[in-house]
KEROKE-564354 format. One record per residue (C-alpha): x, y, z; residue in one letter. Coordinates in Angstrom, 3 decimals, padded with zeros to 6 digits. Each point is the difference from the previous one (the first is absolute). Example, Ala and Ser with C-alpha at 12.3 -4.5 7.8 and 13.67 -1.06 7.14 Angstrom:
<atoms>
ATOM_u_v_w_resn
ATOM_012.300_-004.500_007.800_A
ATOM_001.370_003.440_-000.660_S
</atoms>
This chain:
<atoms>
ATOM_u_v_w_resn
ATOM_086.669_034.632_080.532_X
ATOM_-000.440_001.764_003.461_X
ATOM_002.167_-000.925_002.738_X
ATOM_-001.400_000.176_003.123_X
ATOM_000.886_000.487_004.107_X
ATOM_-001.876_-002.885_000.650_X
ATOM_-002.433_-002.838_-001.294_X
ATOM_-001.958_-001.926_001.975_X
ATOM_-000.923_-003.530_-001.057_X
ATOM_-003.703_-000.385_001.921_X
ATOM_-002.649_002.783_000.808_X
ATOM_-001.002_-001.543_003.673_X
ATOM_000.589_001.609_003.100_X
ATOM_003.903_000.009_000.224_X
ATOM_000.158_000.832_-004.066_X
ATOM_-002.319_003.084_-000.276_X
ATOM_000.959_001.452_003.303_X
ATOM_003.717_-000.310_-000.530_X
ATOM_-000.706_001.663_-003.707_X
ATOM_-001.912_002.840_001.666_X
ATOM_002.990_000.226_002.313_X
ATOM_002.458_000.372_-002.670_X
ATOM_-002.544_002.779_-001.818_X
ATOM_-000.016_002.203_003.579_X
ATOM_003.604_-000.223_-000.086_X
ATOM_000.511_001.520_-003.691_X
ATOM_000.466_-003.254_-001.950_X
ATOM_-000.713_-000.858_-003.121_X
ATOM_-002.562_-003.600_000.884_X
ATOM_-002.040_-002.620_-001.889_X
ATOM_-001.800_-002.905_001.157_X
ATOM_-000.470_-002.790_-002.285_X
ATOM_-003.126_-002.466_001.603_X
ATOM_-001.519_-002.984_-001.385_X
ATOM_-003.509_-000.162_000.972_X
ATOM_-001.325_003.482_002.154_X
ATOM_001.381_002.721_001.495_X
ATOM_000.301_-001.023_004.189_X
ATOM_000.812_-003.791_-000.333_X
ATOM_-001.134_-002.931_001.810_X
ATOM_-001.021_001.896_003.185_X
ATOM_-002.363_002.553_-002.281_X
ATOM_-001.352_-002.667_-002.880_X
ATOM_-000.198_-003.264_001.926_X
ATOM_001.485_000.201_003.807_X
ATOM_-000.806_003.030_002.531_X
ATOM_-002.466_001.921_-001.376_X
ATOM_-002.781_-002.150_-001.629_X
ATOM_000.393_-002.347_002.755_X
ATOM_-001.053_002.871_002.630_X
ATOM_-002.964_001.052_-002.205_X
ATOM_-001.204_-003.707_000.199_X
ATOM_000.498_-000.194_003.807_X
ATOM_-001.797_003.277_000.921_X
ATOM_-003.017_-001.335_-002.824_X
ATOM_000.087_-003.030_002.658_X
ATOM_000.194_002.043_003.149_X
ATOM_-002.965_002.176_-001.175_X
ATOM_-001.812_-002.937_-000.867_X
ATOM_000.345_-002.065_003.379_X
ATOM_-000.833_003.709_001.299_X
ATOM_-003.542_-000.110_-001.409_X
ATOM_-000.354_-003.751_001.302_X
ATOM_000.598_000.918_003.480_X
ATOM_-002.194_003.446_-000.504_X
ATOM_-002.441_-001.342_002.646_X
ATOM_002.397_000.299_002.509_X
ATOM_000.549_003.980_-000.367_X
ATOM_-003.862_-000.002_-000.342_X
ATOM_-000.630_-000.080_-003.416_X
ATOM_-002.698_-001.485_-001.596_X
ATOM_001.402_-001.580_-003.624_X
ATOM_-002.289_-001.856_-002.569_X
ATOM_001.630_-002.939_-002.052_X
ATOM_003.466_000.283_-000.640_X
ATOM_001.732_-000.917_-003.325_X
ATOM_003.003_000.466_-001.595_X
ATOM_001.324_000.012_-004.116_X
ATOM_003.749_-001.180_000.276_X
ATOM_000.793_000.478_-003.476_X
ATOM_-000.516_003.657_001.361_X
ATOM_001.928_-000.489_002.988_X
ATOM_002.622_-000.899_-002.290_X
ATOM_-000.332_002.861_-002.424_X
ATOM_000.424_002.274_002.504_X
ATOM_003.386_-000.621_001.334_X
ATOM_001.044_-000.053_-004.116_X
ATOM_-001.470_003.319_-000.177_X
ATOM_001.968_001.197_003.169_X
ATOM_003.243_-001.641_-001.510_X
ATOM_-000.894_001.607_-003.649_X
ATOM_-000.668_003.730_001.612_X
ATOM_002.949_-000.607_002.336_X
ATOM_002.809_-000.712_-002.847_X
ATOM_-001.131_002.683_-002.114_X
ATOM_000.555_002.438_002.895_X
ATOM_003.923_-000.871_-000.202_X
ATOM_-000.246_-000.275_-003.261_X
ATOM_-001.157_003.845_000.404_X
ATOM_002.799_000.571_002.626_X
ATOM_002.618_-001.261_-002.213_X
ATOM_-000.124_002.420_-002.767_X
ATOM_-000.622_003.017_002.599_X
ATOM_002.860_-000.990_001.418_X
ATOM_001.717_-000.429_-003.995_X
ATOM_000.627_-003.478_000.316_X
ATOM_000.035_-001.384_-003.597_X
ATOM_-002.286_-003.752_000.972_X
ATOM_000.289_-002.547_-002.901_X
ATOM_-002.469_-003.393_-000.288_X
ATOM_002.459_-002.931_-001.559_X
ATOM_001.765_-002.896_001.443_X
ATOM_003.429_001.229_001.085_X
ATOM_002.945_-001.902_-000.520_X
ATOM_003.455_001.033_001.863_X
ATOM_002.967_-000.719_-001.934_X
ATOM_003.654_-000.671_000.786_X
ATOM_000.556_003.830_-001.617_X
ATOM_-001.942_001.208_002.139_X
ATOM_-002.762_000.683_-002.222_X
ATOM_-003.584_-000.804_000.323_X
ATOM_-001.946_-001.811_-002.988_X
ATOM_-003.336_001.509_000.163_X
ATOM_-002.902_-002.363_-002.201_X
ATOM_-003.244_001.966_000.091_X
ATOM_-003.487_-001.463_000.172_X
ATOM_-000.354_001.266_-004.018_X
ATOM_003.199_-002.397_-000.557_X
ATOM_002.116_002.597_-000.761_X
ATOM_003.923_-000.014_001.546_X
ATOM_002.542_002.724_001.388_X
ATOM_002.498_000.727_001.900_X
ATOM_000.545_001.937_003.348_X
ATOM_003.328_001.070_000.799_X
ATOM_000.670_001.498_003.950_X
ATOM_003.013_000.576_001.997_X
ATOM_-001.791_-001.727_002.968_X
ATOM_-002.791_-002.758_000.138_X
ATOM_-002.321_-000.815_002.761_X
ATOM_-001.431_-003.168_000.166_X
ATOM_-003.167_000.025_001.587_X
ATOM_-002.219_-003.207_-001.521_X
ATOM_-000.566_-001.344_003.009_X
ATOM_-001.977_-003.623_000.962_X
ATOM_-002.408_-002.396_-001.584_X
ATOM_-001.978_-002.270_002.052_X
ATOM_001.797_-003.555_000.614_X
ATOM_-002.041_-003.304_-000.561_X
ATOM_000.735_-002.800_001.330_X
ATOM_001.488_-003.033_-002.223_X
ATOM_-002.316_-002.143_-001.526_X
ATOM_-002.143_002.823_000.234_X
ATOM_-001.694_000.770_-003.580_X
ATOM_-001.664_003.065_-000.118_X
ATOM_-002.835_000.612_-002.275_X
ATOM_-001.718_003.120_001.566_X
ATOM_-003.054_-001.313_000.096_X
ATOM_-000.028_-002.943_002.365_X
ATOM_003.587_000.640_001.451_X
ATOM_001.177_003.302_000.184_X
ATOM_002.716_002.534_001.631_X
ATOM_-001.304_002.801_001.499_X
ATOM_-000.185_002.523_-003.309_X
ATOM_-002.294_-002.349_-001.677_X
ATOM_-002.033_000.010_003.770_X
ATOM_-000.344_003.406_-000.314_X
ATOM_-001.935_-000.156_-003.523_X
ATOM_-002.546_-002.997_000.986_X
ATOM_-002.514_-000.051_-002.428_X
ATOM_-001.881_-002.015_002.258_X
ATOM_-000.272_-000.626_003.807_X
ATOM_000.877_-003.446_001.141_X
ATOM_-002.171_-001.820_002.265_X
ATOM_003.312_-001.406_001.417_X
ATOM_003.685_000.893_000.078_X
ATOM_003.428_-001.820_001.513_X
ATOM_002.294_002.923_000.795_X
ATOM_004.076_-000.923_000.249_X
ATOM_001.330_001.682_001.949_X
ATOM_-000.771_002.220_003.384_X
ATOM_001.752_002.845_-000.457_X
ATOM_-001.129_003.687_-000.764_X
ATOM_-001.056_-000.944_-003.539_X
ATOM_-002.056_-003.335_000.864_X
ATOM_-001.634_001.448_003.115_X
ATOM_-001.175_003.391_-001.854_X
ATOM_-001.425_-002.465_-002.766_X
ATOM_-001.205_-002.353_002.630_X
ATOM_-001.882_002.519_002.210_X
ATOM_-001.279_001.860_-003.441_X
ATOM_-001.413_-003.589_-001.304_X
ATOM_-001.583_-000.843_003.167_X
ATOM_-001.750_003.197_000.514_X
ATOM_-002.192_-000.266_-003.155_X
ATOM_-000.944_-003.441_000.889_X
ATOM_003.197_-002.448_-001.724_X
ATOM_000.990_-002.981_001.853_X
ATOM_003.509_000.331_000.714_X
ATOM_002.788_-002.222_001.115_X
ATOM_002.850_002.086_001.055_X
ATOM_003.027_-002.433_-000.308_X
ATOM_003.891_001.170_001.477_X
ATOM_002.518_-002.453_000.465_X
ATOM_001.717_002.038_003.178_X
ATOM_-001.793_-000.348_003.578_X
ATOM_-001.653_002.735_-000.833_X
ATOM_-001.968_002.819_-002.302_X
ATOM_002.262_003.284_-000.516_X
ATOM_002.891_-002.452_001.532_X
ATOM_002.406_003.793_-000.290_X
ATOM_-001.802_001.290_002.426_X
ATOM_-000.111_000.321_003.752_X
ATOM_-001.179_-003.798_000.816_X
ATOM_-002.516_001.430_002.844_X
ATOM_-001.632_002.283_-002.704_X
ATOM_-000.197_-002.539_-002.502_X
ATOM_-001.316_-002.375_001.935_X
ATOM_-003.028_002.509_000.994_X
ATOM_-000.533_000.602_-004.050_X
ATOM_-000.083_-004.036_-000.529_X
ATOM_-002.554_-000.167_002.947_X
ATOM_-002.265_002.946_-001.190_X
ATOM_000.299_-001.004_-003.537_X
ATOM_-001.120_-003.609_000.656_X
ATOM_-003.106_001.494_002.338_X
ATOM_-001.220_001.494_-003.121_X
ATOM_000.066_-003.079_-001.650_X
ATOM_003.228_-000.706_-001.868_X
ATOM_001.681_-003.391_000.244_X
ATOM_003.639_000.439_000.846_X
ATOM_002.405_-002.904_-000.577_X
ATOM_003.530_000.585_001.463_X
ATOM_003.168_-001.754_-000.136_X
ATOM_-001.860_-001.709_-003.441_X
ATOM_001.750_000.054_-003.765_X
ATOM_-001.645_-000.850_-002.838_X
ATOM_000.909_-002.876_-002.153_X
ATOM_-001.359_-000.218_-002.745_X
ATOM_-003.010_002.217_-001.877_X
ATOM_-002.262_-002.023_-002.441_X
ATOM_-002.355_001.373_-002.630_X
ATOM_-004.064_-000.816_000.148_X
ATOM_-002.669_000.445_-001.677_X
ATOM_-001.329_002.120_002.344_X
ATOM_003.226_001.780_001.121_X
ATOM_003.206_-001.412_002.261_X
ATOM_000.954_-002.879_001.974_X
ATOM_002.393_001.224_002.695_X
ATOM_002.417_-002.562_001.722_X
ATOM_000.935_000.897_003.077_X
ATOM_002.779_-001.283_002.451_X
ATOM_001.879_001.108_002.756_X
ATOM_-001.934_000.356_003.634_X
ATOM_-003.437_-000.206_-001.675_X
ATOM_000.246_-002.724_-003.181_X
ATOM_-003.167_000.264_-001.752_X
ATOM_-001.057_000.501_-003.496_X
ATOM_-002.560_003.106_-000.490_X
ATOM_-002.135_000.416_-003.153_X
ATOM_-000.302_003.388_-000.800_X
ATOM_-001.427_002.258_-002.771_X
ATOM_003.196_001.959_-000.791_X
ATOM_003.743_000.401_002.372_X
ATOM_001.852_003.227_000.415_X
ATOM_003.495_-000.492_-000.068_X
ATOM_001.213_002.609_002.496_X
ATOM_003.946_-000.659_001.281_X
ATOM_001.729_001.985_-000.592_X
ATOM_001.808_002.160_-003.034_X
ATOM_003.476_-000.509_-001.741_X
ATOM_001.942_002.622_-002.077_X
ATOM_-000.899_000.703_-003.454_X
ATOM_002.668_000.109_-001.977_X
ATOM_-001.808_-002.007_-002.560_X
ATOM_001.042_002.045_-003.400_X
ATOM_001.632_002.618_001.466_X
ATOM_003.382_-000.711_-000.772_X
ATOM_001.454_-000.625_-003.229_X
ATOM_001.993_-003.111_-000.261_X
ATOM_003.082_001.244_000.695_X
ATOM_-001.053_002.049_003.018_X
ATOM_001.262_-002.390_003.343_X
ATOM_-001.055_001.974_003.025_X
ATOM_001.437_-001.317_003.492_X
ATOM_-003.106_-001.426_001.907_X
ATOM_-000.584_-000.806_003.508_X
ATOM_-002.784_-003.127_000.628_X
ATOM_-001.200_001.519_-003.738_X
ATOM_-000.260_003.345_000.785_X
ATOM_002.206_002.546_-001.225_X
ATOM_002.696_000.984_002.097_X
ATOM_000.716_003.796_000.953_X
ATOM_003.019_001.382_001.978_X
ATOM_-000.687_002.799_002.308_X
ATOM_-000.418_002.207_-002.657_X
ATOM_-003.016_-001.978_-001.472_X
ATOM_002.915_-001.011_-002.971_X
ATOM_-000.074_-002.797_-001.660_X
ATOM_002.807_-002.249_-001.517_X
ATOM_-000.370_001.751_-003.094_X
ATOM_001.358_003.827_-000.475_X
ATOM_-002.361_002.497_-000.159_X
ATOM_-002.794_-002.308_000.901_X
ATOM_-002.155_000.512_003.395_X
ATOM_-002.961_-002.032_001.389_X
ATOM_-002.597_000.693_002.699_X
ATOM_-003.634_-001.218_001.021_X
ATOM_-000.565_-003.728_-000.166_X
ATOM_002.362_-001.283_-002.374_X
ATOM_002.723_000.391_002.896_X
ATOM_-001.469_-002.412_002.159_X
ATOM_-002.242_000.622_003.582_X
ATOM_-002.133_001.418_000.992_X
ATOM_-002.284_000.242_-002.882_X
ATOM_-001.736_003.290_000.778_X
ATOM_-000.929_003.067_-002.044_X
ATOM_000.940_002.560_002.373_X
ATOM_002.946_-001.813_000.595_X
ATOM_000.489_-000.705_-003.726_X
ATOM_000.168_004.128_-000.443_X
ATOM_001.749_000.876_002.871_X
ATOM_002.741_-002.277_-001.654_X
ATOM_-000.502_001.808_-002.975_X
ATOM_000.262_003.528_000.948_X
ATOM_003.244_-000.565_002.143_X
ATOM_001.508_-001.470_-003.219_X
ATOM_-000.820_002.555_-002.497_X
ATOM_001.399_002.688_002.986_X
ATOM_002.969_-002.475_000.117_X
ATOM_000.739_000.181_-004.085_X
ATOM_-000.061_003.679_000.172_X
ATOM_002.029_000.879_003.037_X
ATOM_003.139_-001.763_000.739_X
ATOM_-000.186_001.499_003.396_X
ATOM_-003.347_-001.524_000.674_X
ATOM_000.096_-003.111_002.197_X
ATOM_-003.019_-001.712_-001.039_X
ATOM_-001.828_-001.852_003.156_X
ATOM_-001.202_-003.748_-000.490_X
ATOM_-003.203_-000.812_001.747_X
ATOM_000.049_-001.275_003.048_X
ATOM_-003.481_001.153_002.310_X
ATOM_-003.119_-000.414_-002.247_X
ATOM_-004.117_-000.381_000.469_X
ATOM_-001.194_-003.365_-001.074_X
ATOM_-003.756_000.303_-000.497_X
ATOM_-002.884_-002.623_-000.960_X
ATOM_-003.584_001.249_-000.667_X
ATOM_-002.495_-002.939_001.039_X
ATOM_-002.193_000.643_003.002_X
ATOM_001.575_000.525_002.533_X
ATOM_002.619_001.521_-001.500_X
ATOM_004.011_-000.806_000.871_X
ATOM_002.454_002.131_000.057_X
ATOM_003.306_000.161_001.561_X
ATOM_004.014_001.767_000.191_X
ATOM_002.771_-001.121_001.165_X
ATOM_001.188_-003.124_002.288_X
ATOM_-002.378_-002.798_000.581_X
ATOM_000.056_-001.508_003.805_X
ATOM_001.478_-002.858_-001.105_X
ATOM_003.300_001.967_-001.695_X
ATOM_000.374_002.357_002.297_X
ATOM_000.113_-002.666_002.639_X
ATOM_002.459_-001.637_-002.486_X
ATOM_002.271_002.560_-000.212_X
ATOM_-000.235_000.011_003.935_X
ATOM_-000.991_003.870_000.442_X
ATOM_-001.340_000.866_003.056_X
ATOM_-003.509_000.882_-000.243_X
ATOM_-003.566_000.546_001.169_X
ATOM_-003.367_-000.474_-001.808_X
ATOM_-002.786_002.547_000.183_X
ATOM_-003.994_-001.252_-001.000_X
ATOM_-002.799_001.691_-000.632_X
ATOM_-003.289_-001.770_-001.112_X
ATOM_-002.217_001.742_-002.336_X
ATOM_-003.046_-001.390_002.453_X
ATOM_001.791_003.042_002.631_X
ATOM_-000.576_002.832_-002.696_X
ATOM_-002.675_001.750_-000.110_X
ATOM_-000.076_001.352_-003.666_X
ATOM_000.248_-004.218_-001.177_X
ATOM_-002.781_-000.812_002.090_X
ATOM_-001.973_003.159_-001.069_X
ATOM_000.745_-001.143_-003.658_X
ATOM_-001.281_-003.543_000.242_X
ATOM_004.081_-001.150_-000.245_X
ATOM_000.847_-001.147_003.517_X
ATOM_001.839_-002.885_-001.751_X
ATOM_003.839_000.342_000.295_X
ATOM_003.483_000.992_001.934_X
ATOM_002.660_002.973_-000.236_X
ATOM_003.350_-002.279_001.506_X
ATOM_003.405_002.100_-000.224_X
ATOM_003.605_-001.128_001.184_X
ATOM_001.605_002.601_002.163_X
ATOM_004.092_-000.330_000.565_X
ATOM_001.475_000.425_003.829_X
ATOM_001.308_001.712_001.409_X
ATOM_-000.290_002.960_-002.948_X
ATOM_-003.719_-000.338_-000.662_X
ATOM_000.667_-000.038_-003.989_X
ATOM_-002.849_-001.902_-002.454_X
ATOM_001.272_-003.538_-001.130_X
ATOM_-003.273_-000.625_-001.688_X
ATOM_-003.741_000.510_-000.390_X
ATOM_-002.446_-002.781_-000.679_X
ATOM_-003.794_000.926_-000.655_X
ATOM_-002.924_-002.218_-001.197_X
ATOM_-003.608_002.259_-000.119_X
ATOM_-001.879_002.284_-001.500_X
ATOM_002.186_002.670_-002.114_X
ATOM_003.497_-001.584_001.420_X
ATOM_001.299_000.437_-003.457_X
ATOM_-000.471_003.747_000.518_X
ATOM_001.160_000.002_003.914_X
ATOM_003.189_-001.550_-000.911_X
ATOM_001.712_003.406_-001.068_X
ATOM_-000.474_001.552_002.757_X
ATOM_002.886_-002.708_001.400_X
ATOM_001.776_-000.222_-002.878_X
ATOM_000.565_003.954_000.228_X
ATOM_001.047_-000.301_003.915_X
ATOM_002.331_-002.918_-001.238_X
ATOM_001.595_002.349_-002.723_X
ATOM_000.573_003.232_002.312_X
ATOM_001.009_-002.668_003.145_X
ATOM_-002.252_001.556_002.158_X
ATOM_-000.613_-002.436_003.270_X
ATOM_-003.030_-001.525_001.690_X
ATOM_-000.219_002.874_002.294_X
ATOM_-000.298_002.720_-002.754_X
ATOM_-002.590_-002.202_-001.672_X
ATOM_-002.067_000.027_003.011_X
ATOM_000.317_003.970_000.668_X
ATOM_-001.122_000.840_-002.978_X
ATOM_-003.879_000.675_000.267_X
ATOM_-001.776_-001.616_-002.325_X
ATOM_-003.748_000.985_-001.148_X
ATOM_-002.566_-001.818_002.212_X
ATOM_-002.085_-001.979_-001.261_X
ATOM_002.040_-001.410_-003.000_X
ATOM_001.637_-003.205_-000.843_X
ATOM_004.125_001.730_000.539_X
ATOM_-001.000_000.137_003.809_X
ATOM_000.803_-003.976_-000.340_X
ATOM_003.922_000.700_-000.834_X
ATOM_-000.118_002.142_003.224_X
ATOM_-001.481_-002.127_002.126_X
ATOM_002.027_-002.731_-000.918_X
ATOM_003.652_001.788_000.358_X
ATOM_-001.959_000.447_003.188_X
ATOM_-000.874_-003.245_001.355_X
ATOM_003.911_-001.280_-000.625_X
ATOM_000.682_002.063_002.952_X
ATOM_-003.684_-001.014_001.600_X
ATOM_-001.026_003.575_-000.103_X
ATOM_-003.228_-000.483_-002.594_X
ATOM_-003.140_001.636_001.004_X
ATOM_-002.319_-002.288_-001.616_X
ATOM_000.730_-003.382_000.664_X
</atoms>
């Protein structure tokens, strides 16, 4: 039996970058993954979701046509297509790291792994058969499932999570979405776009309550223009079955009950651990994630986590950033590994939200000195030339030093603009280097100038 540097238990992002890590650094690496290479964010999060919003945004593209003065005939749509699509993007996707990971000799194993007290991982292939994988270190990397609520039952049909969402067989003529975060408003805007009825239901005061309140309050107010229902500070109580589809009780600010033909249970994730461990594997958790010290160790020698399964935020980028500092971590005891702390949150509906750093509303609480710098979208002239005047650039600027507390954009492409912030943030450049750096006219990045700008009151365009 081969020993091995290091196995990792889950192929997402944190598993199969930390294993091509390892393999740059000399090490001898397998990956043992249950489903597909790339995880949750590849197969059923990140990626098929974004091939289902940009089928939406090309779609609501050719409705509006007239406006750019184009002439359209009818306009239809097959969603079982729509749908196919993002599963080919997904397939095409995960065979591309598949690809990567033996360039980059990583041995990749399909089976249920199972970490045992030895050490040793149980490995039960899809053909039934069994061995053993023996390493001096182990990486857990399974990261999250999708959390439903109690009472809950779901039958991926009616009442689903947002993997069995993302393989609809069928459009419903109606949804009730739980939950207003990144997950529930990407479904909610996608839904709504190709004609679905949607309820969008969050029981904070609020959709994407984590962000910046003034640039989620603009999201709830655009997305209920285009004809969403949003019900705030509203729970569900109970979720029936029909004969037709759901009966949604609702309480809270807004007690109602809503007939629907299928709910999307969108609230959140929780760690899966489910099968993981063998029974006599007890790893220290924190609020049911698994706890890490500084060196991404758990309570168990010679075992490391990283990516979701450690707890917030649940992000792929963050999820192998993780990674990669532990794997560096393993191999050099010299090597310092750094936790996250700055990090792009991004959600793809239209307008798009992104943001980096302190909120407002903590940086007020933390009582740091500050000033705010806006720019509207309405002000630049590369939105309004695009048709996407719709939106805001806001960014938190420390006194008396001029340093970047935080960026908060909701427009056109402010998933993309968000780097250039998170970048300054990283190499602490200030305000005042932002805004002397010339940036091309006419593009969107002229925003993050202007704004840096306008702190001081020094913007040209507005």
């Amino acid at each position: 039996m081969a020993v091995y540097d290091l196995a990792v238990l889950g192929g997402g992002p944190a598993g199969y970058v930390g294993a091509i890590r390892a393999a740059q650094l000399g090490k001898k690496v397998i990956v043992i993954e249950k489903e597909r290479a790339g995880g949750t964010c590849l197969n059923w999060g990140c990626i098929p979701s974004k091939s289902l919003l940009k089928n939406a945004e090309i779609y609501q593209h050719i409705l509006h046509a007239d406006e750019y003065g184009i002439t359209t005939g009818k306009i239809s749509f097959d969603f079982a297509k729509v749908i196919g699509r993002s599963r080919n993007v997904s397939d095409r996707i995960a065979k591309g790291v598949e690809f990567l990971l033996k360039a980059k000799k990583v041995d990749y194993l399909v089976g249920e792994g199972k970490l045992g007290s030895d050490r040793k991982i149980k490995v039960k292939t899809a053909d039934g058969k069994s061995q053993v994988i023996e390493a001096t270190n182990v990486l857990l990397a399974t990261g999250c499932v999708p959390r439903v609520l109690p009472g809950l039952k779901v039958d991926g049909k009616v009442v689903m999570t947002s993997r069995e969402a993302l393989e609809m067989k069928k459009q419903p003529k109606s949804m009730v979405i739980l939950g207003a975060g990144a997950i529930g408003v990407e479904f909610a805007y996608f839904l709504h776009s190709f004609g679905t009825k949607v309820t969008l239901v969050e029981m904070k005061p609020r959709v994407l309550p984590v962000e910046d309140e003034e640039i989620s309050d603009l999201l709830g107010k655009s997305l209920a223009k285009q004809g969403i229902t949003i019900l705030t500070d509203t729970a569900m109580e109970s979720a029936t079955a029909t004969t037709s589809g759901v009966k949604v009780k609702l309480g809270g600010k807004n007690p109602k009950t809503i007939e629907a033909d299928a709910l999307l249970c969108a609230v959140g994730v929780q760690a899966n651990l489910e099968g993981a461990l063998d029974a006599g594997v007890k790893l220290e958790l924190d609020r049911g994630y698994v706890k890490t010290d500084a060196r991404y160790k758990t309570s168990m020698a010679g075992v490391f986590a990283a990516g979701d399964i450690i707890g917030p935020p649940w992000l792929a980028h963050v999820a192998s950033f993780e990674a990669i500092e532990a794997v560096n971590g393993i191999f050099d005891p010299k090597y310092q590994p750094k936790k996250v702390t700055t990090f792009p949150g991004c959600t793809y509906c239209q307008p798009q939200v992104a943001s980096i750093g302190l909120t407002e509303a903590a940086a007020k609480e933390k009582k740091l000195k500050f000033k705010v710098g806006r720019f509207p979208y309405r002000a630049s002239g590369r939105a309004v030339a695009s048709g996407d005047s719709e939106g805001l650039v806001k960014i938190l600027i420390g006194e008396p030093h001029g340093e970047i507390l935080g960026a908060h954009i909701i427009g056109a492409e402010a998933t993309e603009l968000i780097a250039e912030v998170g970048l300054g943030m990283t190499l602490e450049a200030t305000a005042d280097e932002i805004a002397g750096t010339i940036h091309a006219h006419p593009t969107l990045t002229e925003m993050i100038k202007e704004a840096t700008e306008a702190a001081a009151g020094h913007a040209i365009h507005i």
